[in-house]
C-alpha beads as a LAMMPS data file, in Angstrom:
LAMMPS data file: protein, C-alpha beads

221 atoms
220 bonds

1 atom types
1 bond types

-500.0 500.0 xlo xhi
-500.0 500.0 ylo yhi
-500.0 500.0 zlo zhi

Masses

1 110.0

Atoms # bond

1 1 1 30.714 -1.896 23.250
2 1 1 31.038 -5.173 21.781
3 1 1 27.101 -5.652 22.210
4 1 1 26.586 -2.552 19.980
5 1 1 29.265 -3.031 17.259
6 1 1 27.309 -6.565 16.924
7 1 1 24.136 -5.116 16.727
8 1 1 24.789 -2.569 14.141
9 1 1 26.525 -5.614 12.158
10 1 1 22.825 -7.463 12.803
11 1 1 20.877 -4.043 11.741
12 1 1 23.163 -3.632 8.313
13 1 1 23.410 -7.382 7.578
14 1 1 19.400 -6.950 7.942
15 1 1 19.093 -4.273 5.560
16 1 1 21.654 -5.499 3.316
17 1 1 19.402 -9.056 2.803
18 1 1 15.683 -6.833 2.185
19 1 1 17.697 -4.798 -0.514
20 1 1 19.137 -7.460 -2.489
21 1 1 18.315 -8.146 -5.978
22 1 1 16.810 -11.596 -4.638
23 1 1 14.817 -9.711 -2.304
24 1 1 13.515 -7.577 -4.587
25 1 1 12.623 -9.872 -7.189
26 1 1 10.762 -11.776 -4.687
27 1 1 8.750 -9.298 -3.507
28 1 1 8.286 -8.410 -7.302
29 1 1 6.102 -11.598 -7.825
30 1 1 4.478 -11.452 -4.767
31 1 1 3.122 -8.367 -4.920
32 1 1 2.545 -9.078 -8.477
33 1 1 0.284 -12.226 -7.780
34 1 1 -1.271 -10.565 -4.732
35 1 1 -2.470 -7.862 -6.726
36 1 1 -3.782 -10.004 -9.054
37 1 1 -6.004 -12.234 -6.389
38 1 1 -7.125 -8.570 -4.949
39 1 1 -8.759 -7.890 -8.467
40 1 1 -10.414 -10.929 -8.132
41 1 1 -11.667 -10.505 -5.223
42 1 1 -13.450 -7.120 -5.646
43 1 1 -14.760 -8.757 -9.248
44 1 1 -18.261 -8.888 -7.891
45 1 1 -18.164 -5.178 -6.426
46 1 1 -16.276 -4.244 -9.733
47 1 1 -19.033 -5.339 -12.411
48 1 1 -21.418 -3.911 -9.918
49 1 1 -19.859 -0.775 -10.220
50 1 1 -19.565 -0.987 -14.220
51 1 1 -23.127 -1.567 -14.449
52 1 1 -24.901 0.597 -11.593
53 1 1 -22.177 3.866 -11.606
54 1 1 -20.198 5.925 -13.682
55 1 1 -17.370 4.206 -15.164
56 1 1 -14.611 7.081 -13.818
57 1 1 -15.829 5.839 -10.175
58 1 1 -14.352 2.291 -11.204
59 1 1 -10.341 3.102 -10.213
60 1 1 -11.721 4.131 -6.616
61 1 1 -13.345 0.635 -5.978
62 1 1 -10.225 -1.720 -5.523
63 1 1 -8.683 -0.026 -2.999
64 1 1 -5.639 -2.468 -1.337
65 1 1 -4.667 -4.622 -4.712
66 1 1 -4.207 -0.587 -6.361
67 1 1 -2.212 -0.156 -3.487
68 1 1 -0.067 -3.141 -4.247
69 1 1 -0.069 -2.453 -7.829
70 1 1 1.525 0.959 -7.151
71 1 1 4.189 -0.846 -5.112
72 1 1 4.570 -3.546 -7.802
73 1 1 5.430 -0.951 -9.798
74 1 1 7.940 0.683 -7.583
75 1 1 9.807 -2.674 -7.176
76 1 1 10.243 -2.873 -11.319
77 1 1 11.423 0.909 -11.182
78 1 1 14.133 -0.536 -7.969
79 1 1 14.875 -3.163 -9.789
80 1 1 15.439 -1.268 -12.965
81 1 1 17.815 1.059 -11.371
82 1 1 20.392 -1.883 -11.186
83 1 1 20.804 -1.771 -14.877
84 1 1 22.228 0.914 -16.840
85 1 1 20.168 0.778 -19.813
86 1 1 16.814 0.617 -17.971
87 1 1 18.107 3.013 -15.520
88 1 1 17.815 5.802 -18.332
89 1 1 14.549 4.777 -19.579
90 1 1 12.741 4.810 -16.225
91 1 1 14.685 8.068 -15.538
92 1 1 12.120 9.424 -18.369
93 1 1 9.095 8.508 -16.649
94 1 1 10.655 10.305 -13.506
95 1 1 7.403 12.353 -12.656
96 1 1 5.311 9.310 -12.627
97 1 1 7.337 7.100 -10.556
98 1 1 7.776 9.634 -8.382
99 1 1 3.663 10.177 -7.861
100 1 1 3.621 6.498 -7.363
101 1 1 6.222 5.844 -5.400
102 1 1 4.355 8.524 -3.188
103 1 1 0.562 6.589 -3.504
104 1 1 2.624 2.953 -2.735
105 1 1 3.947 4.575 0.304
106 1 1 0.393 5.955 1.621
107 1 1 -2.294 3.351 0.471
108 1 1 0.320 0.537 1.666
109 1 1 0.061 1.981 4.872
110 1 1 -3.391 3.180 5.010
111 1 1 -5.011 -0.291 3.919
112 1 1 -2.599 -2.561 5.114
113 1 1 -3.301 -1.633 8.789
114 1 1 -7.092 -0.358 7.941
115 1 1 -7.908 -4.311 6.719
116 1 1 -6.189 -5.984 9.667
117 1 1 -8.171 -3.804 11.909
118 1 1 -11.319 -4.494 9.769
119 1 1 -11.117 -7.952 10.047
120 1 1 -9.986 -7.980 14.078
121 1 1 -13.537 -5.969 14.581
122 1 1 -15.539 -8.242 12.416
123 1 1 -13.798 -11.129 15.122
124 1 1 -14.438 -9.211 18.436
125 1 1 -18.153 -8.679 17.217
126 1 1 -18.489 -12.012 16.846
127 1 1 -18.090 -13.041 13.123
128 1 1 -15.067 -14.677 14.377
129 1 1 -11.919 -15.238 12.196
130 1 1 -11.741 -18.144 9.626
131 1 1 -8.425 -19.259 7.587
132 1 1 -9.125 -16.952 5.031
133 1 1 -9.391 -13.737 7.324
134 1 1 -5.916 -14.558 8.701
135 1 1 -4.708 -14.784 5.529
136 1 1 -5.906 -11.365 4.665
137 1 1 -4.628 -10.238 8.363
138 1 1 -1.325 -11.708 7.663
139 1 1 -0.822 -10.066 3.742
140 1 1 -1.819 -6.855 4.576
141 1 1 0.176 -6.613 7.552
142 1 1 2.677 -7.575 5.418
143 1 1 1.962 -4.436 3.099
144 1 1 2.100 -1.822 5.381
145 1 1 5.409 -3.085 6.689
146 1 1 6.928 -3.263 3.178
147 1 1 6.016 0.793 3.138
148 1 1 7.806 1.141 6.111
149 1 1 10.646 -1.019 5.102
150 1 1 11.344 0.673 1.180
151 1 1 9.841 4.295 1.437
152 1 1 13.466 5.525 2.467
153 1 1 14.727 3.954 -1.273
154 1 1 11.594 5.346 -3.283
155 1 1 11.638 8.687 -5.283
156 1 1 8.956 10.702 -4.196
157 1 1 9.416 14.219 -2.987
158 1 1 6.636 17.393 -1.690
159 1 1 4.802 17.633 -5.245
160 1 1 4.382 13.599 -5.385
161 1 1 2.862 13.374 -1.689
162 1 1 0.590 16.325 -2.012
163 1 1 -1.222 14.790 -5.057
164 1 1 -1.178 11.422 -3.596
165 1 1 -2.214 12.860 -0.820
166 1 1 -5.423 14.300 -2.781
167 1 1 -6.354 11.199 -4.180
168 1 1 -6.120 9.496 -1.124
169 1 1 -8.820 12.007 0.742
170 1 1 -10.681 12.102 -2.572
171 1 1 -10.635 8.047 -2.541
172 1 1 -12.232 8.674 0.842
173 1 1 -14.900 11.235 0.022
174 1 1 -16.010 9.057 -2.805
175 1 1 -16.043 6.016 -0.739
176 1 1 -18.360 7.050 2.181
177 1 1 -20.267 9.615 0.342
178 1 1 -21.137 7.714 -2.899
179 1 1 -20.975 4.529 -1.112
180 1 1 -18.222 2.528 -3.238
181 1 1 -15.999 1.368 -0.263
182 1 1 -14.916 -2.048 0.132
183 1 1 -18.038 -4.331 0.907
184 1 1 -17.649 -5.460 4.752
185 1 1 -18.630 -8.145 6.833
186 1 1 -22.897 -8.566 8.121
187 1 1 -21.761 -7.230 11.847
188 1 1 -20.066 -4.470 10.661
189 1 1 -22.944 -2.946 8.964
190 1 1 -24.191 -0.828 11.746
191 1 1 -20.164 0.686 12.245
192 1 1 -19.785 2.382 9.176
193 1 1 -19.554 6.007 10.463
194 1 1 -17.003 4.603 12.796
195 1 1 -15.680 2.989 9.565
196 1 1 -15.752 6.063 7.845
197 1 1 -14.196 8.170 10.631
198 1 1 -11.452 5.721 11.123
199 1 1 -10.392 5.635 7.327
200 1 1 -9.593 9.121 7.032
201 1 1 -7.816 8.917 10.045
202 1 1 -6.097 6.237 8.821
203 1 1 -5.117 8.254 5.444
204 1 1 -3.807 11.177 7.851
205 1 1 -1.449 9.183 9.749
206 1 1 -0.363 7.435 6.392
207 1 1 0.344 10.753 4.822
208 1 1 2.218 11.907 8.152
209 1 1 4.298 9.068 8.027
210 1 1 4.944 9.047 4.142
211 1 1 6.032 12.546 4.797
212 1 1 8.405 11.407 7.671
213 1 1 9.797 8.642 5.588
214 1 1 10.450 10.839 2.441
215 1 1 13.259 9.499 0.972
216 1 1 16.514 11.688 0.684
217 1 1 19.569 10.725 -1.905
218 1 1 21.919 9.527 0.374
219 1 1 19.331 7.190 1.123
220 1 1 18.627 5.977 -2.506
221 1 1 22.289 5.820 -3.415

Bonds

1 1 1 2
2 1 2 3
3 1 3 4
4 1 4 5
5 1 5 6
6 1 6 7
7 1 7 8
8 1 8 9
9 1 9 10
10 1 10 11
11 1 11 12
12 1 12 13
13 1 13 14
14 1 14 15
15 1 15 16
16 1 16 17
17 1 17 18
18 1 18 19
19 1 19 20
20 1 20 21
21 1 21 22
22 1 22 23
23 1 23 24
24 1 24 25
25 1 25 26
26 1 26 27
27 1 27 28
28 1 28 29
29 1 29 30
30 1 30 31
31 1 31 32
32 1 32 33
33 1 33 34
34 1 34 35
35 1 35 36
36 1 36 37
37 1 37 38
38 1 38 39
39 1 39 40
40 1 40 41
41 1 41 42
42 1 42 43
43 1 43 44
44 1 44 45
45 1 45 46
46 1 46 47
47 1 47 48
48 1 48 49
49 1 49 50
50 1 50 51
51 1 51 52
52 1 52 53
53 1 53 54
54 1 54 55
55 1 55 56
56 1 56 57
57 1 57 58
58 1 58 59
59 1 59 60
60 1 60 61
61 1 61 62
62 1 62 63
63 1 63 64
64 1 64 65
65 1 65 66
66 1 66 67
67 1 67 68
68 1 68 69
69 1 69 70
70 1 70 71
71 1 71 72
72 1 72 73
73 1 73 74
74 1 74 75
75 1 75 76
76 1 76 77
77 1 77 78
78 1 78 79
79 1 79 80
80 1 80 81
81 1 81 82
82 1 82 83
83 1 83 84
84 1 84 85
85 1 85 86
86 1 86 87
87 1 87 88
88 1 88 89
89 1 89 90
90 1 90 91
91 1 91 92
92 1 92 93
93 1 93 94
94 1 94 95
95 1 95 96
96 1 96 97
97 1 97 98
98 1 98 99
99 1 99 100
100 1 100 101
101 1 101 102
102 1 102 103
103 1 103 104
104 1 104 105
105 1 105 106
106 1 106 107
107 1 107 108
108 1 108 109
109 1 109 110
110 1 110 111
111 1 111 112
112 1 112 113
113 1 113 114
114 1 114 115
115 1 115 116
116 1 116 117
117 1 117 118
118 1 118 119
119 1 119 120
120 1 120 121
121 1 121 122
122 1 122 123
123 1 123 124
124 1 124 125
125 1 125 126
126 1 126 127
127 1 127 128
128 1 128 129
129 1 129 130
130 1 130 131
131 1 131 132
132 1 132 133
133 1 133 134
134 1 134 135
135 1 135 136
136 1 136 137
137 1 137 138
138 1 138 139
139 1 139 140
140 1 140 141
141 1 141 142
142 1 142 143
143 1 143 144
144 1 144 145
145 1 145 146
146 1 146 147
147 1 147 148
148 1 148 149
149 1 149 150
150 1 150 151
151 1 151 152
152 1 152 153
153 1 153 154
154 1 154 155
155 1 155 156
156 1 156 157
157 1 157 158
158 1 158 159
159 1 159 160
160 1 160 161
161 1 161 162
162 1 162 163
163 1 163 164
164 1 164 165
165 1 165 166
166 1 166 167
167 1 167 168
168 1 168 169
169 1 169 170
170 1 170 171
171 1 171 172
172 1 172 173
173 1 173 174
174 1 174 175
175 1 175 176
176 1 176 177
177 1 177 178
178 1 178 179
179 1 179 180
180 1 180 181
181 1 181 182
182 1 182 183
183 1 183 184
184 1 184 185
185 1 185 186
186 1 186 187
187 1 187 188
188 1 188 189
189 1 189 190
190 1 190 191
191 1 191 192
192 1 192 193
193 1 193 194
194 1 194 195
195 1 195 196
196 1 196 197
197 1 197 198
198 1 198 199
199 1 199 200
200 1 200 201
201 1 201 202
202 1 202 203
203 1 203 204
204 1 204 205
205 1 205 206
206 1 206 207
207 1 207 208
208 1 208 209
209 1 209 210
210 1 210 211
211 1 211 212
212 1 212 213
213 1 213 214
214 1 214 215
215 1 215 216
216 1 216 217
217 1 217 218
218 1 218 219
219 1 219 220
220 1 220 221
């Protein structure tokens, strides 16, 4: 009995410490910079884009630092529910926070756990794993357990997840069948139908899951 009461006091004190304004402003800046490197990273695949494709294929190219910009955004929007004033003027922009509090949720998820596995294959197939690849192991880890950890205080509902659902199977379609997705390591070239096949399984079980973690009000209070 006194074993439970303690862990429950562990579980809220837990909880209590990833929701704090600290917490959140941390994670604000984080994401924030991370983003930023990610959009550096794909600059080579971006001007690429720009100059060999249609421009409207461009948002589809940077796959994980979108995925952290949506959540960047969803931190402000938490952040801004702490204060009245900026309560009411994110409260007009309800529809969009709501569609990407949805796409945070799902592309966290989805490319979070799609680059650690990524980068795992390139090591077993003997590329092996430098600093840099841990790095990326370690962040996006980190991403798909923020998703995990926040979803229940997001906004999204059934309308937000079935678009972001969309554009997360359209992201797909476009990635394999026009060839834009994220440039991958030389012994990973001959995979990419495995690739392929494992990305939209990925986005299925990141929709399921976004779906199980939809936030309800007593949750967001």
């Amino acid at each position: 009995m006194a074993g439970d009461h303690a862990g429950t006091a562990w579980k809220s004190a837990l909880l209590a410490a990833l929701h704090a304004t600290p917490t959140l402003h941390l994670l604000f800046w984080v994401n924030l910079l991370g983003t930023a490197y990610g959009y550096v990273w794909y600059g080579d695949q971006l001007v690429e884009t720009f100059r060999e494709r249609p421009l409207v294929l461009l948002p589809f190219v940077p796959d994980s630092p979108t995925a952290s910009l949506f959540f960047t955004f969803s931190l402000l929007c938490l952040l801004a529910d702490r204060h009245p004033a900026w309560r009411r003027r994110v409260a007009r922009i309800a529809g969009l926070r709501s569609l990407i509090d949805a796409l945070a949720v799902i592309t966290l998820i989805k490319y979070g756990v799609w680059a650690v596995v990524v980068n795992f294959a390139d090591g077993w197939q003997g590329g092996g794993i430098d600093i840099l690849q841990w790095m990326l192991i370690a962040s996006h880890a980190g991403m798909a357990l923020e998703a995990l950890v926040y979803a229940g205080r997001l906004t999204y509902g059934k309308t937000a997840l079935l678009a972001a659902s969309a554009w997360t199977l359209v992201n797909d379609a476009l990635d394999y069948g026009l060839d834009i997705h994220p440039w991958l390591y030389p012994p990973l070239y001959d995979d990419i139908p495995a690739i392929c096949a494992f990305t939209v399984f990925m986005s299925a079980v990141s929709i399921g899951l976004a779906v199980k973690l939809r936030p309800r009000k007593t949750e967001r209070a």
